[in-house]
C-alpha positions in Angstrom: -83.9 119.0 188.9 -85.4 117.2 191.3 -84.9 113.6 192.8 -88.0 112.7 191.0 -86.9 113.8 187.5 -85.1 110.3 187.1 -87.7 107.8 186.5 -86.8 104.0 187.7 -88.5 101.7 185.7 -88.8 97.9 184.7 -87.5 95.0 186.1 -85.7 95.9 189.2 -86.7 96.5 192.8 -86.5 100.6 193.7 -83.1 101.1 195.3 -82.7 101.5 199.2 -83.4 104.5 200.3 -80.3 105.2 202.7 -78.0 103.3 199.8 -78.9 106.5 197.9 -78.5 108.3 200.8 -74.7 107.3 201.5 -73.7 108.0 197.8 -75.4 111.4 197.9 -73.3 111.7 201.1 -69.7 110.7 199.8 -70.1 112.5 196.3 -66.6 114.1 195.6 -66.7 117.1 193.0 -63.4 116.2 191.3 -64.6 113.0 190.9 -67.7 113.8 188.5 -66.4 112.3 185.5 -65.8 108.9 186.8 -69.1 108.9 188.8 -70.7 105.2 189.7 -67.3 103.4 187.6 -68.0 100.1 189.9 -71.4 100.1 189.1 -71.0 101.0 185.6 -67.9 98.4 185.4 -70.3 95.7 186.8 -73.3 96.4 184.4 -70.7 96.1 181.5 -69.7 92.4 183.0 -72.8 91.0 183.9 -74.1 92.1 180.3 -71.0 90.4 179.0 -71.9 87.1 181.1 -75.4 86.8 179.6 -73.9 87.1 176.5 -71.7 84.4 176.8 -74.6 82.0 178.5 -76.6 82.6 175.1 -73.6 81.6 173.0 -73.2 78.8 175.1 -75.7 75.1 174.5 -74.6 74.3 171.2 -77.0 71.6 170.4 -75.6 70.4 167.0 -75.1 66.9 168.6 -78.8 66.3 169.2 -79.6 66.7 165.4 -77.1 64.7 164.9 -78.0 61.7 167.2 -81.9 62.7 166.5 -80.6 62.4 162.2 -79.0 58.8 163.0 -82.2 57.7 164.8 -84.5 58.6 161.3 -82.1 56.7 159.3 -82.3 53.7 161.7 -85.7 53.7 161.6 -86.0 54.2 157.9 -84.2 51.2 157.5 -86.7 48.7 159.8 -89.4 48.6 156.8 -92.0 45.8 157.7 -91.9 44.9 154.5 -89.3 43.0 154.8 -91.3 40.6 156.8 -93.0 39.5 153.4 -91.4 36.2 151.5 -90.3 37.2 147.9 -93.1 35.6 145.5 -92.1 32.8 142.4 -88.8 31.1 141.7 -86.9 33.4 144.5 -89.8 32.7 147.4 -88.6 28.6 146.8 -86.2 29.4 149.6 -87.7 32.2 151.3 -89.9 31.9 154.6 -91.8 34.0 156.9 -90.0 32.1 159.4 -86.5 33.1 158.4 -87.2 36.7 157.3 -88.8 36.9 160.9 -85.7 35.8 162.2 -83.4 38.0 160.3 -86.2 41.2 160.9 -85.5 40.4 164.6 -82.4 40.5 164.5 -82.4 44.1 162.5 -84.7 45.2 164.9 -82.4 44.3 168.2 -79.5 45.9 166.1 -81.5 49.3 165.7 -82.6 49.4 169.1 -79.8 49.4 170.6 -79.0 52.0 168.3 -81.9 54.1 169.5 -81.1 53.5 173.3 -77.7 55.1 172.8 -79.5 58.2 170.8 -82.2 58.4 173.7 -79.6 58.1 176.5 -77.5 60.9 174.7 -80.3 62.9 174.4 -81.5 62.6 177.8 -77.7 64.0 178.7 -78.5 67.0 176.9 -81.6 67.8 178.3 -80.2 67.4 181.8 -77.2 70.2 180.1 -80.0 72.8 178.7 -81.6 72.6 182.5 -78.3 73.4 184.1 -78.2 76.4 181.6 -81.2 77.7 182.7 -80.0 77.4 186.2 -76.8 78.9 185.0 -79.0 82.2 183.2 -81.2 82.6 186.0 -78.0 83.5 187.8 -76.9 85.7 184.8 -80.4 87.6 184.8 -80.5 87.8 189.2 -76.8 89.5 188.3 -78.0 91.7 185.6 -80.9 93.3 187.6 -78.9 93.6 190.7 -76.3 96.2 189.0 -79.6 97.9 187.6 -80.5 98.5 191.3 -77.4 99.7 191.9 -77.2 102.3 188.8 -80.8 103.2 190.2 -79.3 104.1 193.3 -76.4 105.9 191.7 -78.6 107.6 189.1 -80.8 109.1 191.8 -78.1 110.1 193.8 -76.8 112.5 190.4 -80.5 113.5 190.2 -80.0 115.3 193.6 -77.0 116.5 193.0 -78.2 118.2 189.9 -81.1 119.7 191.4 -79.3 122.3 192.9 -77.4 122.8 188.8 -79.3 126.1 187.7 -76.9 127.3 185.1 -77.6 126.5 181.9 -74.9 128.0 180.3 -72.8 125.9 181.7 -73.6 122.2 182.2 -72.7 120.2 185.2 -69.9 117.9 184.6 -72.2 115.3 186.0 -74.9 115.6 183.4 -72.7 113.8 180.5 -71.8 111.2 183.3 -75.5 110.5 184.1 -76.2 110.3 180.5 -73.2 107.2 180.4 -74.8 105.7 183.2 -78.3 105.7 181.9 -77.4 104.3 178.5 -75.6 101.4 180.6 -78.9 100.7 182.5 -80.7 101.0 179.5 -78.6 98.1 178.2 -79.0 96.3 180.8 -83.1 96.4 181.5 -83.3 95.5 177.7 -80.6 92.4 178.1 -82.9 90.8 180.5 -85.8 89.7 178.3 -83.0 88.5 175.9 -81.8 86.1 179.1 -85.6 84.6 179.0 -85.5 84.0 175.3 -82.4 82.1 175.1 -83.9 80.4 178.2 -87.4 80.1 176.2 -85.0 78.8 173.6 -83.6 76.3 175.0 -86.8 75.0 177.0 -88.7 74.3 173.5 -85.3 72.5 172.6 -85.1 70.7 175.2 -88.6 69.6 175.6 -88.3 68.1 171.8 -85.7 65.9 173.0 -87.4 64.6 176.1 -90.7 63.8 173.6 -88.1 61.8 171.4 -86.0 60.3 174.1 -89.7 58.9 175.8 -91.0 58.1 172.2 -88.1 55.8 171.4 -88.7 53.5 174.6 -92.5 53.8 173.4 -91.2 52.4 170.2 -89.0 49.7 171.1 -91.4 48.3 173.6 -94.1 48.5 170.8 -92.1 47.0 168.3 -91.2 44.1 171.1 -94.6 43.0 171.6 -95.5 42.9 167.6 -92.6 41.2 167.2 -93.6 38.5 169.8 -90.7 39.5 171.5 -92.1 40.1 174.8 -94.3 36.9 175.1 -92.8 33.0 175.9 -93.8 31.7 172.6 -92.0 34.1 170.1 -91.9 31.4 167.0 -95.8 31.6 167.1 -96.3 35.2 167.2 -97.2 36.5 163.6 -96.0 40.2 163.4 -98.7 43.0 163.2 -96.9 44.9 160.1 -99.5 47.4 160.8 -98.8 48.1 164.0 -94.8 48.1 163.0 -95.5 50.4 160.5 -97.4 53.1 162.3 -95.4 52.9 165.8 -91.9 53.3 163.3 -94.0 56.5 161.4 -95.1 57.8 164.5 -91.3 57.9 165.8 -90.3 59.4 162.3 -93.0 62.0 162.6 -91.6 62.5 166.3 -88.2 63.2 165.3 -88.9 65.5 162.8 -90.9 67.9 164.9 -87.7 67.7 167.0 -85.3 69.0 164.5 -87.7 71.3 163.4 -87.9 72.9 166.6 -84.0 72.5 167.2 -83.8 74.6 163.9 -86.4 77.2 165.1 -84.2 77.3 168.5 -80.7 78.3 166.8 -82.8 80.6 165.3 -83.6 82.6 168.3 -80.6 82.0 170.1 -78.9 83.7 167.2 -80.6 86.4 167.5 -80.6 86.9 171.0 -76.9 86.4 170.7 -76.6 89.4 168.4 -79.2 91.9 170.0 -77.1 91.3 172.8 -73.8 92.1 171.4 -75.9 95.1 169.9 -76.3 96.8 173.6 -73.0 95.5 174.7 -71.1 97.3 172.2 -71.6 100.9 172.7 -70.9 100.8 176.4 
């Protein structure tokens, strides 16, 4: 069997020649059935780190901020800007419900400005994941280089194996080692998704994050909050209404997408487990 008769593929830079070279140099016969251990050993740990990254980034507490939001906004109907008609108008007012809308309306944005700060934390959290998985996936195809190299150096070794009557003691350890490779090349588009995951995620929560200050400076200037005359300001409940839908609509295309992402992060998290297992 020749050098060439293992085939490197995917992913990973060809090993160094003269790396290949030196374990071809130092192979020990009685040490055949523990051949590349280290490199194995390594594979096996940096396959367990990735899955461990994908398990991490729980982002339960964004639906749950993004959930508070929607009911805080469900509750500022422009409606209530309207004076009650008949007997129970005689002490109603534009003036006073305008007042007391105001009022609601300061109440839920500060409401919203906690939800948007909190979610901007988590964005900032899913981008130091990413960092953290890029690391993970740089780990995961370096100890597929270094199986490469081992791998070719058993290739040579058992190219100059012609009896097949009686197998190389090598042969069952090169078939370990290339079912750990194996493992690995396939972990590494796992690492993207759960990055891919995340990134969708966490873009969702920047669009809501910017949406709310959209909304609470919209809702300031119908208000007549934002001018030096607010008593003579009469609300655009129009305006209110589709600037509060718009940020409903928002939010739901978030938790939508935060659905999707557990979704995939689940099942990265369990095709990895899948490869880990056998190894």
């Amino acid at each position: 069997m020749a050098d060439g008769g293992y085939r490197w593929q995917g992913h990973a830079p060809a090993p160094d020649a003269a790396r290949v070279e030196a374990i071809h140099a130092g192979w020990d016969e009685a040490a055949a059935p523990a051949f590349a251990e280290p490199a194995r050993a390594a594979a096996v740990e940096r396959i367990e780190a990735a899955l461990a990254a994908a398990r991490s980034g729980d982002l339960a507490g964004a639906e749950t901020q993004l959930a508070r939001a929607r009911s805080v906004l469900e509750g500022l109907n422009p409606a209530a800007l309207e004076p009650r008609r008949g007997l129970a108008g005689l002490f109603d007012s534009r003036g006073k419900r305008l007042k007391a809308f105001r009022q609601t309306f300061r109440e839920g944005s500060t409401a919203l400005s906690e939800a948007a700060a909190d979610l901007t934390g988590r964005v900032e959290d899913a981008a130091r994941r990413s960092g953290a998985l890029d690391a993970v996936w740089t780990g995961v195809r370096d100890a597929m280089v270094d199986l490469d190299a081992h791998l070719l150096a058993a290739a040579r070794r058992l190219s100059g194996h012609a009896d097949p009557e009686a197998p190389h003691p090598l042969e069952a350890r090169k078939a370990t080692l290339e079912a750990c490779r194996a493992a690995a090349l396939g972990a590494l588009p796992l690492i993207r998704g759960a990055q891919n995951a995340d990134a969708r995620a966490a873009e969702a929560l920047r669009a809501c994050g910017d949406g709310m200050a959209e909304w609470r400076q919209g809702w300031s200037d119908a208000l007549g909050l934002a001018g030096k005359r607010p008593k003579k300001v009469r609300p655009d409940r129009e305006r209110l209404l589709a600037l509060r839908d718009g940020m409903v609509a928002r939010i739901d295309r978030a938790l939508a997408e935060l659905t999707a992402s557990r979704g995939r992060r689940t099942q990265v998290e369990t095709r990895l487990a899948d490869l880990r297992a056998p190894l």
